[in-house]
N, C-alpha and C positions, 0 to 999 in steps of 0.2 A: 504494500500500500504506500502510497505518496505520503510526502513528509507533511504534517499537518499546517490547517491555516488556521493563524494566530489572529486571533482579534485583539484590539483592543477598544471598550466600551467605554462611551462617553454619556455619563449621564446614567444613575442606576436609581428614577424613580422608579413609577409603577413598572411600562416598560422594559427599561433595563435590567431590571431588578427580574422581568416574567422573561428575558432571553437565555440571563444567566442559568434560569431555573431548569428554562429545557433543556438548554445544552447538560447541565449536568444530569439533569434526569434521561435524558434520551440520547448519548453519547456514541451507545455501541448502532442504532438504528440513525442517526445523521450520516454518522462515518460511511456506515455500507449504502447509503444513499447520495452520499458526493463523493462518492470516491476515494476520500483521505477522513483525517480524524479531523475537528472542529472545535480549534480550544481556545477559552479567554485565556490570556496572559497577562493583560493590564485593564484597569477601571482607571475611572476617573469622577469623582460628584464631589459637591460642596460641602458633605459633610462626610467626614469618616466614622464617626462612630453609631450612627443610627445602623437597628435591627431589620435588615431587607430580607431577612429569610433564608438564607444562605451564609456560608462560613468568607468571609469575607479576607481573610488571612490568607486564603488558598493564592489571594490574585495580587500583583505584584501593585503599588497604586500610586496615582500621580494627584497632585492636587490640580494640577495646570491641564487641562486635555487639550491646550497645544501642546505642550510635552510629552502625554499620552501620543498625539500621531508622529511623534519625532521619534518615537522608541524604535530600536532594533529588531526587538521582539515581538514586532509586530506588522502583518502583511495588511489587515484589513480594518481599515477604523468606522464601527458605530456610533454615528451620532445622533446624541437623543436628547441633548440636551435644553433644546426648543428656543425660541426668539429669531425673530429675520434678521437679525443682525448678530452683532459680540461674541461674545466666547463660541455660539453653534459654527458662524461664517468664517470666525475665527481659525474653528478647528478644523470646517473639512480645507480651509486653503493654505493650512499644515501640513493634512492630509496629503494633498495633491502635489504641496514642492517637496515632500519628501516620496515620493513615488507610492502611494497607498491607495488603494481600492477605497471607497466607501459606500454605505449605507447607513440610509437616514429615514425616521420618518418625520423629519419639520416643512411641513405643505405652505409654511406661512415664506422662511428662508429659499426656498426654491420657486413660491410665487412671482418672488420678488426680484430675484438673484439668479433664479437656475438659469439661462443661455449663459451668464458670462462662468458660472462657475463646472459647467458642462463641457463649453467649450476648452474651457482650463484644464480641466482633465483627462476628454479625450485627446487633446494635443499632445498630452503624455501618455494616453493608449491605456487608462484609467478605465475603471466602471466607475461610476455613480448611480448606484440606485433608490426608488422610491419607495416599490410598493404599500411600503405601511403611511406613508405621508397621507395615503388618500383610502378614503370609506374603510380603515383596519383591515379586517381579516378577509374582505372581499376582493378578490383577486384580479381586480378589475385594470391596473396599469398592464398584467400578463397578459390580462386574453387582448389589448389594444394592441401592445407591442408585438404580438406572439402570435394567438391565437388568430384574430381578425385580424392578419397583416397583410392578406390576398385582399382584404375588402377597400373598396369605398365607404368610408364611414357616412351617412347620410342625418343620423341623428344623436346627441352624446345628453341621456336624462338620468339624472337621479337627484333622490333625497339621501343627501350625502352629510347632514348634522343630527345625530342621535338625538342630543337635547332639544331643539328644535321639534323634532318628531315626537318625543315623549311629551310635550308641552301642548300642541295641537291633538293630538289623540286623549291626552288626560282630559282636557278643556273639554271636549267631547263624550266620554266613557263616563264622567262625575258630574256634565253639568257644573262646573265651577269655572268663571271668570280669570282673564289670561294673568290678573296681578296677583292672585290667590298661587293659580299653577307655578308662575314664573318664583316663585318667594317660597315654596315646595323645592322646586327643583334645585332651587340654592342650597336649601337645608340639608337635602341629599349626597351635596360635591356634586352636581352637573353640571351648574354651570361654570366656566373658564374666568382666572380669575376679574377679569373685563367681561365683563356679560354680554358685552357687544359684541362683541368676536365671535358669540355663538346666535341669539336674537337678532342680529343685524344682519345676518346671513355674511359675513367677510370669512369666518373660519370655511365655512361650506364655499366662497366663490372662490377662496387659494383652491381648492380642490377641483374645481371645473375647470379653471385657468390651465390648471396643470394637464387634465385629461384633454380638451379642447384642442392643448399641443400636439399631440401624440396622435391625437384622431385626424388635425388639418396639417400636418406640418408646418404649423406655424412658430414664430418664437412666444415665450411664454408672456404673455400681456393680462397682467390682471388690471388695469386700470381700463382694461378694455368690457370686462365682467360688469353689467348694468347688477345692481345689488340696492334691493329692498327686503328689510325684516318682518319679523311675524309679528311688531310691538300695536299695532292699527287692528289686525285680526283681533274678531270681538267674538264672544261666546252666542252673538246673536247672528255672526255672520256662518259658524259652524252649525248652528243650527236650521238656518235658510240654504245654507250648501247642499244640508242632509236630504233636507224638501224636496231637492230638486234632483237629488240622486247622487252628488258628486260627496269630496272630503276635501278639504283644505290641506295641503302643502306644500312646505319650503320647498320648492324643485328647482334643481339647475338645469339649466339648457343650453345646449351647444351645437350650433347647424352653421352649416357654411351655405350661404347666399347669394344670389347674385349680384347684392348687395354690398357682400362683406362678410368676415366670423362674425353672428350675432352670438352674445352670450351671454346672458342671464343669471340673475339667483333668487326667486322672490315667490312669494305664498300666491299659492294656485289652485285651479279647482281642478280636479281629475277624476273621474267617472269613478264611483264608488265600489263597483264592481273589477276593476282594474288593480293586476297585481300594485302598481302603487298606491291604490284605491284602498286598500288593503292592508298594507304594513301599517303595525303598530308600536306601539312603544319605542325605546332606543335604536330599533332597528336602523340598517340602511339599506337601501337599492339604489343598483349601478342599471341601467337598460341603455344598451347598446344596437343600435341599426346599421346595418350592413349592407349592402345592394347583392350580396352575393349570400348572407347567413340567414339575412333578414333580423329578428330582433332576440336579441338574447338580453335576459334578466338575469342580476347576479342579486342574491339575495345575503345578510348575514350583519354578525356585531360590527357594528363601525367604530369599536373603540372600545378597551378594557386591557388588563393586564395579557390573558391568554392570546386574544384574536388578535394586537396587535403585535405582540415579541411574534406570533406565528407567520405573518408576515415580512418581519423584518428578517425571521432567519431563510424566509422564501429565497430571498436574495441572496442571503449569505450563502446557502447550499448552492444556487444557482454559479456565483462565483468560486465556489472551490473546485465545481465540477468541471472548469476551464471555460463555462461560456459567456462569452463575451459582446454586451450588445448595448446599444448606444442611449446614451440615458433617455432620449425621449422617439426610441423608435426610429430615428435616421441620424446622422452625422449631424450635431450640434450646427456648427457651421454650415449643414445646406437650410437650414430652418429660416423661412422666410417670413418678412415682417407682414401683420397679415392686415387687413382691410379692415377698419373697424365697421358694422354694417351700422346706421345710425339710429337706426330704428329697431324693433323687431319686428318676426311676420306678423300680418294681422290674423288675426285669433277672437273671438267672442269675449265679452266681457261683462262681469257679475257689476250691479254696481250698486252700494247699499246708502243710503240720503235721507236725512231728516227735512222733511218739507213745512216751513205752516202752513196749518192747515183752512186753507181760503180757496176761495175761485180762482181758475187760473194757473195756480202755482205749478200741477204736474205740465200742465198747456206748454207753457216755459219754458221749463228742461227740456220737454220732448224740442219742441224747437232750438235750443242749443246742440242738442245730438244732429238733426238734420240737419241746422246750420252749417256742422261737422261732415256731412256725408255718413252719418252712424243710424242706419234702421233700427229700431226696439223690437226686438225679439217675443220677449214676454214682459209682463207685467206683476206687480204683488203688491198689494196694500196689507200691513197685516196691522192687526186688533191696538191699540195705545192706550193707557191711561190719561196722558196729558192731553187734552180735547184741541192745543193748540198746535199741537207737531205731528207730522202723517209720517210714520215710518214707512220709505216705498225700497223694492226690491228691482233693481231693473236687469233683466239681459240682453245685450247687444246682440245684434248682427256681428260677425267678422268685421274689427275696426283696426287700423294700424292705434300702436299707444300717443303718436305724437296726437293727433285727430282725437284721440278721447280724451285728454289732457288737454288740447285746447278746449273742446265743449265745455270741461270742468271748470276753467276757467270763467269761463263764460258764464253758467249757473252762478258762480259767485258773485257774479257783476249785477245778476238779477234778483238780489233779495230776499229771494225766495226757500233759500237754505237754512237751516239751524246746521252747523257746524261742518264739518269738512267731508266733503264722498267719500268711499272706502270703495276700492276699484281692483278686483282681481281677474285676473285674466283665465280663462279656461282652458285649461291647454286639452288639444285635440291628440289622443292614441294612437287612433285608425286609419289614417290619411297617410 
């Protein structure tokens, strides 16, 4: 057997702490499946004396995990340390001028970063890989790079933030209001320590930025990712969803246009009946279109101690086993700057409005929509307390969002609103 590959681990939270665990649990069955033996040699975390579950003496230790990827002892550096910048950016471009392989799962550093730090590395004949950076244990970068590599990618969906997902489905399942769920899911550790990076859909759009690359061969643009949160989603808007047959979610979206890459991340209606109609709790889904596969669904945990180290050592076996492939599916350097498209397709839209309630007032709006070129679909007035506010439910016609966002506009110019529309887009399965 080949002489083994040496890691060294940067960063031994949850993560790190759940790679260390396999490899030493699962040592003699990794080994006969890459081909050589797979061993830590060095760690690296901020703190040395906390209890991560393992004998921590075994591994040689750096407090610096720049010094961690300077070591001798080591062929392959994990990093897991997390942040788009400092000590993470730090270490893989340690990594890289000391001749070292890595893998990582920080989707937020490689949103941001990944061409120049890709290109860095295959110019030295490097891997850099992801897989755990995006949806944990769902093996969704493989089958882009790997699997679907014959295809035209045609469409790139999922709900790819756990907490987000747990949050809209609780809201739903209890009947309880989003600031109740949202202040729940704190008390649990879901939320990230900025609560925005998970509610504001930015942790979920590094994740679509990243797949969007690999599916257009584009360079990775996340400022290109149009990104709206689940914070407006109201327990009244999952309940007119349900009416109507669909479910509300965070979904990302990513289609190339004739337009441009459109790319999206924002709460959506999706036929109820539909595997993403479907998923509940923390879960995530990756769905994947193909012109030649057609559509494949990857279902599974998007994050936790198991699904994500099972991920990151995806990679690691994948590199001991000698294969070698380009961090996002083609040569860093062919990856073209891609088109922002400036809109997205038009699609139907949910849209929920406080009216007072007088003569005229729905007359109005429907006239700001056709003003717009936006047909009303259906209609719903439902039941109020307040004899002075008409809660109305509206769905469009197929509308581009610039055109529905002007009409919105426009309603506000005419007085006739109590507070601000709530506007979800419907995204369409079966087309």
């Amino acid at each position: 057997m080949s002489d083994p590959l040496r890691l060294g681990i940067a960063g031994l939270g949850t993560v790190g702490a759940g790679v260390v665990k396999i490899l030493e649990k699962r040592a003699d069955l990794i080994a006969a499946r890459a081909g050589r033996p797979v061993k830590v040699t060095a760690v690296s975390a901020r703190t040395q004396g906390k209890d991560r579950g393992f004998d921590l003496s075994a591994y040689a230790w750096e407090d610096d995990p720049v010094r961690l990827a300077a070591r001798d002892d080591v062929d392959l550096v994990v990093e897991l340390v997390g942040g788009d910048n400092g000590p993470a950016k730090d270490t893989i471009e340690a990594a890289i001028a000391h001749g070292k392989d890595i893998v990582t799962a920080n989707k937020a550093m490689l949103a941001l970063h990944g061409q120049e730090l890709a290109e860095a590395a295959e110019a030295k004949g490097l891997c850099l890989r992801f897989e755990a950076a995006v949806a944990g244990g769902i093996p969704c970068v493989k089958a882009l790079t790997e699997s679907l590599a014959g295809n035209r990618i045609e469409r790139v969906m999922g709900v790819m933030n756990g907490t987000c997902n747990y949050i809209l489905t609780r809201m739903e399942d209890a009947g309880l209001p989003y600031d109740t769920v949202f202040a729940e899911a704190s008390a649990l550790g879901y939320l990230e320590a900025d609560p925005t990076l998970d509610v504001g859909g930015i942790d979920a759009g590094h994740k679509l930025a990243l797949l969007a690359s690999i599916a257009y061969g584009t360079r990775v643009d996340f400022e290109a990712v149009r990104l709206e949160g689940i914070e407006r989603v109201s327990i009244a808007d999952i309940r007119h969803a349900s009416d109507m047959g669909f479910k509300v979610k965070l979904l990302g979206v990513a289609r190339m246009t004739g337009r441009g890459l459109e790319a999206r991340m924002s709460p959506c209606l999706v036929p109820a009946a539909s595997p993403l109609g479907q998923l509940s709790g923390a879960t995530n889904m990756v769905v994947l279109e193909g012109d030649a596969v057609g559509r494949i669904v990857l279902r599974g945990a998007g994050a936790g101690e198991g699904p994500t180290a099972s991920a990151v050592l995806s990679d690691v076996i994948e590199i001991a086993r000698g294969t070698r492939l380009s961090t996002f599916g083609q040569p860093a350097a062919s990856l073209v700057k891609g088109t922002r498209a400036q809109s997205g397709s038009p699609a139907p839209y949910y849209l929920r409005m406080e009216l007072q309630d007088k003569p005229g007032a729905l007359a109005k709006v429907a006239a700001c929509l056709g003003d717009a070129g936006i047909s009303i679909d259906r209609m719903r007035q439902y039941d109020h307390a307040d004899a002075s506010i008409a809660p109305v439910i509206l769905v469009t016609h197929k509308a581009g969002r610039p055109d529905l966002d002007a009409a919105i506009e426009r309603m506000t110019e005419t007085g006739v609103l109590t507070g601000e529309p709530v506007a979800l887009r419907i995204e369409e399965l079966d087309d």
